[in-house]
PyMOL Python script that loads the backbone (N, CA, C, O; Angstrom):
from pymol import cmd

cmd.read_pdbstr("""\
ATOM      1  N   UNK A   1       0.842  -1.182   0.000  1.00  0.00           N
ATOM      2  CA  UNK A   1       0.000   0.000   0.000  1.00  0.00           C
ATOM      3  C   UNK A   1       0.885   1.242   0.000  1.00  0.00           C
ATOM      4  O   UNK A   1       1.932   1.168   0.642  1.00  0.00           O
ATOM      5  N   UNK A   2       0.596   2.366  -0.636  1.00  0.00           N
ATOM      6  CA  UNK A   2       1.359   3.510  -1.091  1.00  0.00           C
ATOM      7  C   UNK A   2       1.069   4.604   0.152  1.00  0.00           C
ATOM      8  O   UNK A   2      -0.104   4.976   0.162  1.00  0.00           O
ATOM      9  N   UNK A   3       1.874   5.162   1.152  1.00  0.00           N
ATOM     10  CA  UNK A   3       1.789   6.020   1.630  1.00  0.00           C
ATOM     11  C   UNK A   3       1.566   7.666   0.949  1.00  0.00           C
ATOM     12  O   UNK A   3       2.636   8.090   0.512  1.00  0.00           O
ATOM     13  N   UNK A   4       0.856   8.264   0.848  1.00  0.00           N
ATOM     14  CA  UNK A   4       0.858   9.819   0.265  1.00  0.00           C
ATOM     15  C   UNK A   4       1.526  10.761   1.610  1.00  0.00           C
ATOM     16  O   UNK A   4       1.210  10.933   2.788  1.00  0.00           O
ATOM     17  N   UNK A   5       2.524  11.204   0.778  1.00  0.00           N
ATOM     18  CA  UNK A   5       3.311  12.560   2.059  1.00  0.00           C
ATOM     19  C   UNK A   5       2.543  13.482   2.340  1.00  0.00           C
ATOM     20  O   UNK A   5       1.865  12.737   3.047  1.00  0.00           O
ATOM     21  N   UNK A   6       1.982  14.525   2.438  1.00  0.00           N
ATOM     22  CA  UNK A   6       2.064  15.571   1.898  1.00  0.00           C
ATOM     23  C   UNK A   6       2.825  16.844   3.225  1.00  0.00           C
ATOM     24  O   UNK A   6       2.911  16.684   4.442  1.00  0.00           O
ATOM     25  N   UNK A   7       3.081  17.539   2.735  1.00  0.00           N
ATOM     26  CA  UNK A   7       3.724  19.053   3.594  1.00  0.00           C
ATOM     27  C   UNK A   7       2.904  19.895   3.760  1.00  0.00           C
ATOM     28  O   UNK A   7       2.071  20.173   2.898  1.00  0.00           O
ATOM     29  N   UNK A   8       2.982  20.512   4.990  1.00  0.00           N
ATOM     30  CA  UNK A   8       2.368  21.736   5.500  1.00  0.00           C
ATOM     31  C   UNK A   8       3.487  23.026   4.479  1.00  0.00           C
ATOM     32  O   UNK A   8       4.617  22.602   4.236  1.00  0.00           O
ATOM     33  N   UNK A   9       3.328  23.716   4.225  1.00  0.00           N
ATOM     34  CA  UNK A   9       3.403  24.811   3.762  1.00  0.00           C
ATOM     35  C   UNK A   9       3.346  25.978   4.165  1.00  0.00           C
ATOM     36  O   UNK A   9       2.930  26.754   3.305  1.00  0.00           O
ATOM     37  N   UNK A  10       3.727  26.664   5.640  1.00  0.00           N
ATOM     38  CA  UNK A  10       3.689  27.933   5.601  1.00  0.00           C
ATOM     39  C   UNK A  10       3.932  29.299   5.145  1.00  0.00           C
ATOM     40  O   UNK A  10       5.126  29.483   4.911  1.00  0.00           O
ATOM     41  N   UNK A  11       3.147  30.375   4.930  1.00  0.00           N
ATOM     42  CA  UNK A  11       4.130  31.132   4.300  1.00  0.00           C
ATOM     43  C   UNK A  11       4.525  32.105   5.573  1.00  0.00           C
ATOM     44  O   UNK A  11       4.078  31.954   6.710  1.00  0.00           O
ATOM     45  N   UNK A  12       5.590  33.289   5.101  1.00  0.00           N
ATOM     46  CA  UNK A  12       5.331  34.120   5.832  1.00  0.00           C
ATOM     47  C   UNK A  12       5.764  35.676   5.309  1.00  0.00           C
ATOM     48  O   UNK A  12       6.675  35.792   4.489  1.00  0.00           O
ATOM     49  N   UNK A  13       5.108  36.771   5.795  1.00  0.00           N
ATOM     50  CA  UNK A  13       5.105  37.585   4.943  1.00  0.00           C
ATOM     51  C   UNK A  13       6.323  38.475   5.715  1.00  0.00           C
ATOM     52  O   UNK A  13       6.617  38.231   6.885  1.00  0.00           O
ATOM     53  N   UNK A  14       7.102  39.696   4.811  1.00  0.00           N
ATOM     54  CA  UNK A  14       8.235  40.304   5.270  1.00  0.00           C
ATOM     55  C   UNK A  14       8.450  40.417   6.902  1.00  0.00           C
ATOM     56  O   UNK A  14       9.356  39.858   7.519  1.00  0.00           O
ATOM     57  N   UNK A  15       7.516  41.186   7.421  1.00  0.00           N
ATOM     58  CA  UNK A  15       7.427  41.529   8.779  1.00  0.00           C
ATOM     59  C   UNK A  15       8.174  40.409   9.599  1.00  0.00           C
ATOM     60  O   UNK A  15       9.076  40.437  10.437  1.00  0.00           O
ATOM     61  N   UNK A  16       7.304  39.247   8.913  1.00  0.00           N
ATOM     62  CA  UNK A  16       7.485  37.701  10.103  1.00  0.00           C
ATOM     63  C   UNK A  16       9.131  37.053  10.188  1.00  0.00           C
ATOM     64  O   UNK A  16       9.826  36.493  11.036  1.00  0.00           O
ATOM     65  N   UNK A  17       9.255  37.464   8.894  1.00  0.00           N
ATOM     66  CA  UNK A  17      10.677  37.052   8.223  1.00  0.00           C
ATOM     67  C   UNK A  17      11.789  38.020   9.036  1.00  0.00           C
ATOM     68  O   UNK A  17      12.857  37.592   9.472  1.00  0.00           O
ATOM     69  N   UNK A  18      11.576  38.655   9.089  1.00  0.00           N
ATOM     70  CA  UNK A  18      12.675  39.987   9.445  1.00  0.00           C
ATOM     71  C   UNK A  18      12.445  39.494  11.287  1.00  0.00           C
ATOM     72  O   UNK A  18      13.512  39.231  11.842  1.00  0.00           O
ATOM     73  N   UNK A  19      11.450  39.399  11.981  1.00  0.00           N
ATOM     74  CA  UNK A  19      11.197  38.795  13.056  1.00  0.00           C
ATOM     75  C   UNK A  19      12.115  37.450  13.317  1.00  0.00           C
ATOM     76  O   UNK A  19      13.009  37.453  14.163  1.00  0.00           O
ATOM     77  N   UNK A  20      11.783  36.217  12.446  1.00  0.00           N
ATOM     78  CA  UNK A  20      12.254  35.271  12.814  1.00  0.00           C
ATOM     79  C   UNK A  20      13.755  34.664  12.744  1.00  0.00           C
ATOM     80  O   UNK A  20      14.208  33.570  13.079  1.00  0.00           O
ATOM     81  N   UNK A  21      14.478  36.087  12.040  1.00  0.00           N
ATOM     82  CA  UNK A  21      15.323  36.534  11.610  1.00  0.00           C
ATOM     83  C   UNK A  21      16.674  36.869  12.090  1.00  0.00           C
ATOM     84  O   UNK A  21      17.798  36.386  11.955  1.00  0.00           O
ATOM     85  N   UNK A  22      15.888  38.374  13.003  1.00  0.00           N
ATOM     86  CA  UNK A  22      16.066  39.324  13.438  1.00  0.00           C
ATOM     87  C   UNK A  22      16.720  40.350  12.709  1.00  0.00           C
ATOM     88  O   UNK A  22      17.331  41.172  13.391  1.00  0.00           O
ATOM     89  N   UNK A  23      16.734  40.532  11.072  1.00  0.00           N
ATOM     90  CA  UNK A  23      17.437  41.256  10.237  1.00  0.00           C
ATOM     91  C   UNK A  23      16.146  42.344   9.897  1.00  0.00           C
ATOM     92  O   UNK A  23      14.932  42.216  10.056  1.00  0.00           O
ATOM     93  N   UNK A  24      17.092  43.629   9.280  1.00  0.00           N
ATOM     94  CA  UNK A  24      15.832  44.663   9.313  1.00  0.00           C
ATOM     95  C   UNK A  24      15.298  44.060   7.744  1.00  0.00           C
ATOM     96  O   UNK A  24      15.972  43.140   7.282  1.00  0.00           O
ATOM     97  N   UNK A  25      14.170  44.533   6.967  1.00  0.00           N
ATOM     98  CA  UNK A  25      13.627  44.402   6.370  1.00  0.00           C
ATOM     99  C   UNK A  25      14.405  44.519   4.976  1.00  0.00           C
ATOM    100  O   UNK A  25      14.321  43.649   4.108  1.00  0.00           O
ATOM    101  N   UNK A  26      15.210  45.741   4.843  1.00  0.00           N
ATOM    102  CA  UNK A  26      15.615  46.044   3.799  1.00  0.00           C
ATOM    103  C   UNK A  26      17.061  45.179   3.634  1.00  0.00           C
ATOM    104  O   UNK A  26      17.550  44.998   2.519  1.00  0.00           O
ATOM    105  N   UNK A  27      17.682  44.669   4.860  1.00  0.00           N
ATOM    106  CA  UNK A  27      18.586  43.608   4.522  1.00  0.00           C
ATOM    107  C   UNK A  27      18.149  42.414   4.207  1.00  0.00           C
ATOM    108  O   UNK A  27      18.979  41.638   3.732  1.00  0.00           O
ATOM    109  N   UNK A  28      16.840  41.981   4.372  1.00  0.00           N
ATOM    110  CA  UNK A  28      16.609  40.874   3.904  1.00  0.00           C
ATOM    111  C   UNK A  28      16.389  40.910   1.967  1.00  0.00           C
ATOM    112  O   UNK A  28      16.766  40.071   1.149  1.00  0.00           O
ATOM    113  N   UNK A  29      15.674  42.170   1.749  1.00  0.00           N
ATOM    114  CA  UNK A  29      15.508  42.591   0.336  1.00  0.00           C
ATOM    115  C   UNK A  29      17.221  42.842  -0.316  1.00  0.00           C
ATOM    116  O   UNK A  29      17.494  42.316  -1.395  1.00  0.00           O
ATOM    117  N   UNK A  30      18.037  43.470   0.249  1.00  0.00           N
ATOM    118  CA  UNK A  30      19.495  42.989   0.166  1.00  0.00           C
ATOM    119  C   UNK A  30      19.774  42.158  -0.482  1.00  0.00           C
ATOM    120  O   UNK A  30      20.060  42.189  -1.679  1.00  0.00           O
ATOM    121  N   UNK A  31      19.696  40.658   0.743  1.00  0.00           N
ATOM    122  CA  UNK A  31      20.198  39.573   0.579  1.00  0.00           C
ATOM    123  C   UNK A  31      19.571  38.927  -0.548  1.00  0.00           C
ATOM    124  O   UNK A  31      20.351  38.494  -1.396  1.00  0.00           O
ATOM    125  N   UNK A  32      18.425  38.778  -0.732  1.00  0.00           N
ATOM    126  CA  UNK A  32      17.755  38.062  -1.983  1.00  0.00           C
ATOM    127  C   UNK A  32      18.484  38.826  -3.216  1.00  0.00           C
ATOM    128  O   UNK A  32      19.093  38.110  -4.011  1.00  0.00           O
ATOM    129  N   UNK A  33      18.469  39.998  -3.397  1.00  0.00           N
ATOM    130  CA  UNK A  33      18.837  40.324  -4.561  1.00  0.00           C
ATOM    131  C   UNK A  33      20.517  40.017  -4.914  1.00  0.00           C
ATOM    132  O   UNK A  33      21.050  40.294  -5.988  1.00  0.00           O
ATOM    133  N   UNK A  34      21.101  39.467  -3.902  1.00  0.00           N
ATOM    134  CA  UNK A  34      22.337  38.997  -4.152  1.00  0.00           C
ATOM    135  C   UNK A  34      22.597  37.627  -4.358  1.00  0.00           C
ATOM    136  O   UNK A  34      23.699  37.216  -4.720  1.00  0.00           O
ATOM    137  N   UNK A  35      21.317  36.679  -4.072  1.00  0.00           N
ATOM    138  CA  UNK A  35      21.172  35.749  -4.288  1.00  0.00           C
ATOM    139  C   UNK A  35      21.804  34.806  -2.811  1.00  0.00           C
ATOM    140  O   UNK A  35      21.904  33.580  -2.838  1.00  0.00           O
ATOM    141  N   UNK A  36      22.069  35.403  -1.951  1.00  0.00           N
ATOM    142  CA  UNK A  36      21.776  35.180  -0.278  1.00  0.00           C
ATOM    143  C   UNK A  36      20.961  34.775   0.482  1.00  0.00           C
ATOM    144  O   UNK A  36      21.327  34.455   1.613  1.00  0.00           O
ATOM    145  N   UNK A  37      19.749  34.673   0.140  1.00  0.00           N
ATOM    146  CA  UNK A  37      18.702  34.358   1.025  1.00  0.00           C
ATOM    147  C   UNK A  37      17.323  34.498   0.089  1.00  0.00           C
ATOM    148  O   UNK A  37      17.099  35.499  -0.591  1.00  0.00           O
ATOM    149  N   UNK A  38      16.537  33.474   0.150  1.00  0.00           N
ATOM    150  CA  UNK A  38      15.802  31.866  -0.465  1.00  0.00           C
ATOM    151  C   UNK A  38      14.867  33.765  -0.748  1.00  0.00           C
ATOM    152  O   UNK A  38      14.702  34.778  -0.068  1.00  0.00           O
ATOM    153  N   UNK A  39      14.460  33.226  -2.341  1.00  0.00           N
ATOM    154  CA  UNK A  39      13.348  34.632  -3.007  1.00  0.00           C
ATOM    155  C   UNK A  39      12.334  34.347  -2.661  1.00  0.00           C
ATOM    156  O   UNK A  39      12.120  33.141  -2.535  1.00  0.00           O
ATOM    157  N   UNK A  40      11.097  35.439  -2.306  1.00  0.00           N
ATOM    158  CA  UNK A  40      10.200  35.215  -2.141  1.00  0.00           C
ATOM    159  C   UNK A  40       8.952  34.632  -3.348  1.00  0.00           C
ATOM    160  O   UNK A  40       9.310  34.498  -4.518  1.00  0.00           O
ATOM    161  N   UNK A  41       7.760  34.371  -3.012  1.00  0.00           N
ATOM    162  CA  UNK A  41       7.051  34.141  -3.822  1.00  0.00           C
ATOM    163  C   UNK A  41       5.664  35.485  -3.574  1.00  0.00           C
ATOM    164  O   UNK A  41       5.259  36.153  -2.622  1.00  0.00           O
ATOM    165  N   UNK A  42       5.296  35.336  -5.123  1.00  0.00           N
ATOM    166  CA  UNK A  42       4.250  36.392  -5.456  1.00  0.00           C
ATOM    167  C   UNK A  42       2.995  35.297  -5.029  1.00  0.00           C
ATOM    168  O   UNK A  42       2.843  34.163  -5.483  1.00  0.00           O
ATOM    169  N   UNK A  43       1.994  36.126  -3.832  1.00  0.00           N
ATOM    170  CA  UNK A  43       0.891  35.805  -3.918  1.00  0.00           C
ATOM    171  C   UNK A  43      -0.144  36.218  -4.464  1.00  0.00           C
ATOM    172  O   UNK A  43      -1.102  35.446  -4.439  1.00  0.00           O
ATOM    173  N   UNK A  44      -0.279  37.259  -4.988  1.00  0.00           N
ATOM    174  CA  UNK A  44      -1.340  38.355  -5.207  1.00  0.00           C
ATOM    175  C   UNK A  44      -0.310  39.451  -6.227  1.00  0.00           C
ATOM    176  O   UNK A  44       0.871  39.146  -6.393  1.00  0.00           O
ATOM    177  N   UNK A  45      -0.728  40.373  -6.690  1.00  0.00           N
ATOM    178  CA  UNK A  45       0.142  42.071  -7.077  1.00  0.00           C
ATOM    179  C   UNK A  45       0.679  42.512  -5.657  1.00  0.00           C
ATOM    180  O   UNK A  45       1.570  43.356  -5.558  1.00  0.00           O
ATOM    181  N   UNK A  46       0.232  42.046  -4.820  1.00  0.00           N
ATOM    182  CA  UNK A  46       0.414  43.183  -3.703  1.00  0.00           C
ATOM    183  C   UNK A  46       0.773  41.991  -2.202  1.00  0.00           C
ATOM    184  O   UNK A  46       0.487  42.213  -1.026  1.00  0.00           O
ATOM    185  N   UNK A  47       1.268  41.109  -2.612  1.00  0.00           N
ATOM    186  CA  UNK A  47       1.696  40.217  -1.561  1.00  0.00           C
ATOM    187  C   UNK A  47       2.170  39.231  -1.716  1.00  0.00           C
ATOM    188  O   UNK A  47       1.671  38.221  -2.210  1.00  0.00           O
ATOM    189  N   UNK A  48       3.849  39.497  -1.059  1.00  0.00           N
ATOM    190  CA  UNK A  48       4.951  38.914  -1.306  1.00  0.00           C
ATOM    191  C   UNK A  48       4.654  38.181   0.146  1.00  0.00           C
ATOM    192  O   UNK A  48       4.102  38.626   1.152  1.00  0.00           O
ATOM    193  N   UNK A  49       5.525  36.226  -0.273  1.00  0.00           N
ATOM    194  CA  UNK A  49       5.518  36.000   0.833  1.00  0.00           C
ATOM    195  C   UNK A  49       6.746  34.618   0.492  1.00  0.00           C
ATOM    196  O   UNK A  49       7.030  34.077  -0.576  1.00  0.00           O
ATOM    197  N   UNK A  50       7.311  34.358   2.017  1.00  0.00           N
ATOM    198  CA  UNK A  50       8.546  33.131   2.116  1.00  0.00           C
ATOM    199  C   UNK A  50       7.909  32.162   2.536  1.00  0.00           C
ATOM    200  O   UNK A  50       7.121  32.351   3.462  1.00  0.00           O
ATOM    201  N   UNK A  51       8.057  30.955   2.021  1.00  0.00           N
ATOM    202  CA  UNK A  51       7.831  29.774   2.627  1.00  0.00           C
ATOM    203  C   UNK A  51       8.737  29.633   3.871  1.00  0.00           C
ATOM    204  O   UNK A  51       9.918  29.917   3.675  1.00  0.00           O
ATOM    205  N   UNK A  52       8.506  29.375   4.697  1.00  0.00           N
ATOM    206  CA  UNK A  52       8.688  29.448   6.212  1.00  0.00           C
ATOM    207  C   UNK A  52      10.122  28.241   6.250  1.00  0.00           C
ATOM    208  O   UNK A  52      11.182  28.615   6.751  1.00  0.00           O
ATOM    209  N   UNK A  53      10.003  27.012   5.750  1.00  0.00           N
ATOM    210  CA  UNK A  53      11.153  25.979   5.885  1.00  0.00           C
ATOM    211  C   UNK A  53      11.883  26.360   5.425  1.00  0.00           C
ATOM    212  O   UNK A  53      12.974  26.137   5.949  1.00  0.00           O
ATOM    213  N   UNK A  54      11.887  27.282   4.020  1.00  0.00           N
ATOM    214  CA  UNK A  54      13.175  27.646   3.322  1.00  0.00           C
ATOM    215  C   UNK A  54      14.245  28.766   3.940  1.00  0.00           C
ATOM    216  O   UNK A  54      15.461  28.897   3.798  1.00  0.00           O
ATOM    217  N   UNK A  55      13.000  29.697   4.871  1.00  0.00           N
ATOM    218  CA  UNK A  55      13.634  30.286   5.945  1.00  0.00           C
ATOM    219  C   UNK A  55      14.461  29.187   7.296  1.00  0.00           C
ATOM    220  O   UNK A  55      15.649  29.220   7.617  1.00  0.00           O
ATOM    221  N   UNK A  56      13.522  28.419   7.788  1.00  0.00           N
ATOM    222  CA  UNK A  56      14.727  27.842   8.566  1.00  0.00           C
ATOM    223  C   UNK A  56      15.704  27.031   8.071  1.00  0.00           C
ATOM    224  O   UNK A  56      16.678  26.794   8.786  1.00  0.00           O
ATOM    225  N   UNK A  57      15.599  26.412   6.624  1.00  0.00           N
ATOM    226  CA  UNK A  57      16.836  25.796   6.018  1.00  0.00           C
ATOM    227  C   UNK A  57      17.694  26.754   6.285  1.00  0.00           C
ATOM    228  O   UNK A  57      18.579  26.278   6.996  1.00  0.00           O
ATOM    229  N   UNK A  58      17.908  28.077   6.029  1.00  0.00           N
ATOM    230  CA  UNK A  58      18.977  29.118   5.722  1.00  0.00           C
ATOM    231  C   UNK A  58      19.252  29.673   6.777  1.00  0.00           C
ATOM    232  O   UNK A  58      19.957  30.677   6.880  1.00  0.00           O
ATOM    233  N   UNK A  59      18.793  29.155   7.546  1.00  0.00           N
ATOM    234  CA  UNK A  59      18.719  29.586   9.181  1.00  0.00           C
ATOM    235  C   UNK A  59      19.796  28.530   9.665  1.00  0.00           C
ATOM    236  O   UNK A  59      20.496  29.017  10.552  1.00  0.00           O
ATOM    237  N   UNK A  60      20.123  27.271   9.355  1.00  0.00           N
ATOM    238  CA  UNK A  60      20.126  26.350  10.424  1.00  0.00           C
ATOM    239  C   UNK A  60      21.696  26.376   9.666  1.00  0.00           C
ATOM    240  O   UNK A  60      22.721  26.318  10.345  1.00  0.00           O
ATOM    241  N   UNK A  61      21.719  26.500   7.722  1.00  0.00           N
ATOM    242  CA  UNK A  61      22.606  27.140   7.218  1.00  0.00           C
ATOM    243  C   UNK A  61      23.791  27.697   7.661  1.00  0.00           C
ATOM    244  O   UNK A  61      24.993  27.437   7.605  1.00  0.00           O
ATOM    245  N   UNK A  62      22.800  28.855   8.286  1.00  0.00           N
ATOM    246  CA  UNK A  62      23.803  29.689   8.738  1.00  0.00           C
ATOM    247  C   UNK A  62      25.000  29.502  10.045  1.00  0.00           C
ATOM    248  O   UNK A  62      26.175  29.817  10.230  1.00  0.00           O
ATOM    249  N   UNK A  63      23.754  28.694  10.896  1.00  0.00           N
ATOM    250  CA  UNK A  63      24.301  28.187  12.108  1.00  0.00           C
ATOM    251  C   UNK A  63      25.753  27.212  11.891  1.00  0.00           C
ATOM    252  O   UNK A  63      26.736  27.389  12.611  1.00  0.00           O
ATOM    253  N   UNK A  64      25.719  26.191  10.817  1.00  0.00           N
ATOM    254  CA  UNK A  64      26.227  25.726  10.197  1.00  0.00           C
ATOM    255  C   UNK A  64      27.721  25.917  10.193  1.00  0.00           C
ATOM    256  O   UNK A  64      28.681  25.196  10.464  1.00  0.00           O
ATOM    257  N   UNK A  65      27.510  27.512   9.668  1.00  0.00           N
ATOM    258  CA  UNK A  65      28.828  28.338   9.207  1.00  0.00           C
ATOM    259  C   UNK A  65      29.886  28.638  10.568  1.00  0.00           C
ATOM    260  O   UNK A  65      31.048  29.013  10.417  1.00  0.00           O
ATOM    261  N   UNK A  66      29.312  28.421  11.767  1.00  0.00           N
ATOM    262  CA  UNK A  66      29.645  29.217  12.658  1.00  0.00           C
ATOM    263  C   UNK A  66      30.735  28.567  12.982  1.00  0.00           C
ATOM    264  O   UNK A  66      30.874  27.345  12.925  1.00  0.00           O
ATOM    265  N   UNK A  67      31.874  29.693  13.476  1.00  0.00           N
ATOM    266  CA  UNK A  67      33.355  28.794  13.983  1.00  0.00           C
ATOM    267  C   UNK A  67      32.819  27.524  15.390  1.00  0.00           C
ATOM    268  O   UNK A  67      31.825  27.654  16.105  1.00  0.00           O
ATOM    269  N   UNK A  68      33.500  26.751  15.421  1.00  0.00           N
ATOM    270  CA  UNK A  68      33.850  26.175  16.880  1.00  0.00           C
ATOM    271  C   UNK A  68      33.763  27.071  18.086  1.00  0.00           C
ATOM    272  O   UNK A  68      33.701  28.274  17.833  1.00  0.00           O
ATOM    273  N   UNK A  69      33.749  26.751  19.205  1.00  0.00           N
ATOM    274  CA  UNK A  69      33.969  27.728  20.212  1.00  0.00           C
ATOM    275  C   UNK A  69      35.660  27.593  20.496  1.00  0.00           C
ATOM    276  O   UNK A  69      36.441  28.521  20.706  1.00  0.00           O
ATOM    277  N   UNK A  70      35.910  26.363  20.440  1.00  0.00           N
ATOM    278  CA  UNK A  70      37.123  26.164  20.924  1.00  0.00           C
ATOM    279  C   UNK A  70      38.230  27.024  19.512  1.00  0.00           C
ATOM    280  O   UNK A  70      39.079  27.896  19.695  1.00  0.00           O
ATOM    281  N   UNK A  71      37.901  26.522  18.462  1.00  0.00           N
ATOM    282  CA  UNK A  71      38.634  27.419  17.384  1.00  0.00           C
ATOM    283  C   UNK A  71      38.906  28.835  18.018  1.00  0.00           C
ATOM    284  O   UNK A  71      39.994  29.263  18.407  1.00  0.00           O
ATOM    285  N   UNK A  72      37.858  29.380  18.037  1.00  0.00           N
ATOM    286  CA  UNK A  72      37.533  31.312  18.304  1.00  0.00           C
ATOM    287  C   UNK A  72      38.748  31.363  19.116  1.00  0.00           C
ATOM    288  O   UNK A  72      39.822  31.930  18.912  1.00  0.00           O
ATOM    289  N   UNK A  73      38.271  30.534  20.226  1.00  0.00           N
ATOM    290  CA  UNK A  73      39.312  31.274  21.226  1.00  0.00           C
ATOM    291  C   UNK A  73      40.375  30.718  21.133  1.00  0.00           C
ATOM    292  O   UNK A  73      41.071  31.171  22.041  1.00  0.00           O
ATOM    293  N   UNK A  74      41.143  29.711  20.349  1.00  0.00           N
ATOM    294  CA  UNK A  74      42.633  29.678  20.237  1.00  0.00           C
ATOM    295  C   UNK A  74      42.898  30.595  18.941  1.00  0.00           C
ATOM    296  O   UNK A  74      44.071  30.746  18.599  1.00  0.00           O
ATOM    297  N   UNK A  75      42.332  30.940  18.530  1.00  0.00           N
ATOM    298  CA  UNK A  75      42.725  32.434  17.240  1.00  0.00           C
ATOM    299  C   UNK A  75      42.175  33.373  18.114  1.00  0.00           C
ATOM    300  O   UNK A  75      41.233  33.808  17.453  1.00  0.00           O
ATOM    301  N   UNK A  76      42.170  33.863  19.009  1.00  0.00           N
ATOM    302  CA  UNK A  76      41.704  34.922  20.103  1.00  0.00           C
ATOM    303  C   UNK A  76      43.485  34.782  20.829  1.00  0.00           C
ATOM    304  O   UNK A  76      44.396  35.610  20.862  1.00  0.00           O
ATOM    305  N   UNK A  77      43.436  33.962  21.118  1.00  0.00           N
ATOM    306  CA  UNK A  77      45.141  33.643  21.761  1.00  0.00           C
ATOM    307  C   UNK A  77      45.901  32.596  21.807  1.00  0.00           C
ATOM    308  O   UNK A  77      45.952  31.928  22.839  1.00  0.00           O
ATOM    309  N   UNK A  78      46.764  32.206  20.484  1.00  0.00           N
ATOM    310  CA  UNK A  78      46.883  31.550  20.140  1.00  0.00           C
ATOM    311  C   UNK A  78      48.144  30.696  21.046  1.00  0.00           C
ATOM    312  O   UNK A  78      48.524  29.531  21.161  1.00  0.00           O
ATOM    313  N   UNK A  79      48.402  31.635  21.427  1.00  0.00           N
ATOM    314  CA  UNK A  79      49.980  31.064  22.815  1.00  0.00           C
ATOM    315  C   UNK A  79      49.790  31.271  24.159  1.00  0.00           C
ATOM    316  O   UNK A  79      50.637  31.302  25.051  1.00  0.00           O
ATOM    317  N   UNK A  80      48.225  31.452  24.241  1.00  0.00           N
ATOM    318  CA  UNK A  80      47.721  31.216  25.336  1.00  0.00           C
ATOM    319  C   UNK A  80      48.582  32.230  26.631  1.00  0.00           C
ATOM    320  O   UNK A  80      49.035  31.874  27.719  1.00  0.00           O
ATOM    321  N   UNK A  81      48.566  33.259  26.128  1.00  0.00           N
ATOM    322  CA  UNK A  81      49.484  34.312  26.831  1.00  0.00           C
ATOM    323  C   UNK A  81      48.347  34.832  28.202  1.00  0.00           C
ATOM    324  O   UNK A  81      48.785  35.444  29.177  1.00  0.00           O
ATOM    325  N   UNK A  82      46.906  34.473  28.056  1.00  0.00           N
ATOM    326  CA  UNK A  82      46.115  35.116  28.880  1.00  0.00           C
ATOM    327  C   UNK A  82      46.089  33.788  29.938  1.00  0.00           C
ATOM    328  O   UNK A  82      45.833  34.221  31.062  1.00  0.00           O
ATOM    329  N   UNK A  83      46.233  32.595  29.951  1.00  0.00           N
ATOM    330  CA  UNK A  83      46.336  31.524  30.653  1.00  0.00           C
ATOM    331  C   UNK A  83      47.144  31.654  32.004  1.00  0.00           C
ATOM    332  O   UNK A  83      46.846  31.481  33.185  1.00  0.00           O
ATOM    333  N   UNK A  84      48.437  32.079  31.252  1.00  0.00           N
ATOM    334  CA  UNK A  84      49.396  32.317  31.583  1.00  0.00           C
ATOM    335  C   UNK A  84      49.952  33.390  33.057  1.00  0.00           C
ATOM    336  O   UNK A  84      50.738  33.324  34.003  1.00  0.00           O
ATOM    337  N   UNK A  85      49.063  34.227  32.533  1.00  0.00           N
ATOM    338  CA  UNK A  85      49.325  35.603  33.369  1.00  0.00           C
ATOM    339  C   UNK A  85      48.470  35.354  34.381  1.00  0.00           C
ATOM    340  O   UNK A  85      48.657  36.089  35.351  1.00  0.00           O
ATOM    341  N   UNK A  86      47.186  34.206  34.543  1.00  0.00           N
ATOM    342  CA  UNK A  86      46.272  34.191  35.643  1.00  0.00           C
ATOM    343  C   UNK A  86      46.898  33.000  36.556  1.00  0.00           C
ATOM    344  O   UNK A  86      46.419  33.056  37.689  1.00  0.00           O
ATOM    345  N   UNK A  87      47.808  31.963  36.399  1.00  0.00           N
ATOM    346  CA  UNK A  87      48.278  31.314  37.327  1.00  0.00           C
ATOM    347  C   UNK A  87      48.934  31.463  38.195  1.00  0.00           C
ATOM    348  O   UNK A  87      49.192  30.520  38.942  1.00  0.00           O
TER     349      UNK A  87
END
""", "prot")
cmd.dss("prot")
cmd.show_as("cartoon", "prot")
cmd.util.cbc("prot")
cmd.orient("prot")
């Protein structure tokens, strides 16, 4: 017997995006036009909106990118000169 998937679909419109974000509005219009961050879709003439997963794909993306903690701070001090001075 054949299971059918189907997906929820949210959208969400600029405001929500820039919210879930925390980027101002016009950096998010920025980023799309640089090809940075997932384009919106036309609902209407007058209402633009993001599918919500493609926002947290690029979200989780981003997280992705992030150094190590332990990296940071041996390129913060790499000879451990601050170790040093507290013993």
């Amino acid at each position: 017997m054949e299971r059918e998937t189907t997906f929820t679909r949210r959208t969400l419109r600029i405001q929500r995006v820039a919210e879930k974000t925390d980027l101002a509005e016009s950096s998010i219009w920025r980023l799309v036009q640089r090809g940075l961050f997932p384009r919106p879709i036309k609902l209407s003439p007058g209402c633009t909106a993001w599918y919500e997963h493609e926002i947290d794909e690029w979200l989780e993306a981003k997280a992705g990118e992030r150094e190590p903690v332990i990296d940071a701070v041996w390129r913060q001090d790499p000879g451990g000169e601050s170790a040093k001075g507290s013993a």
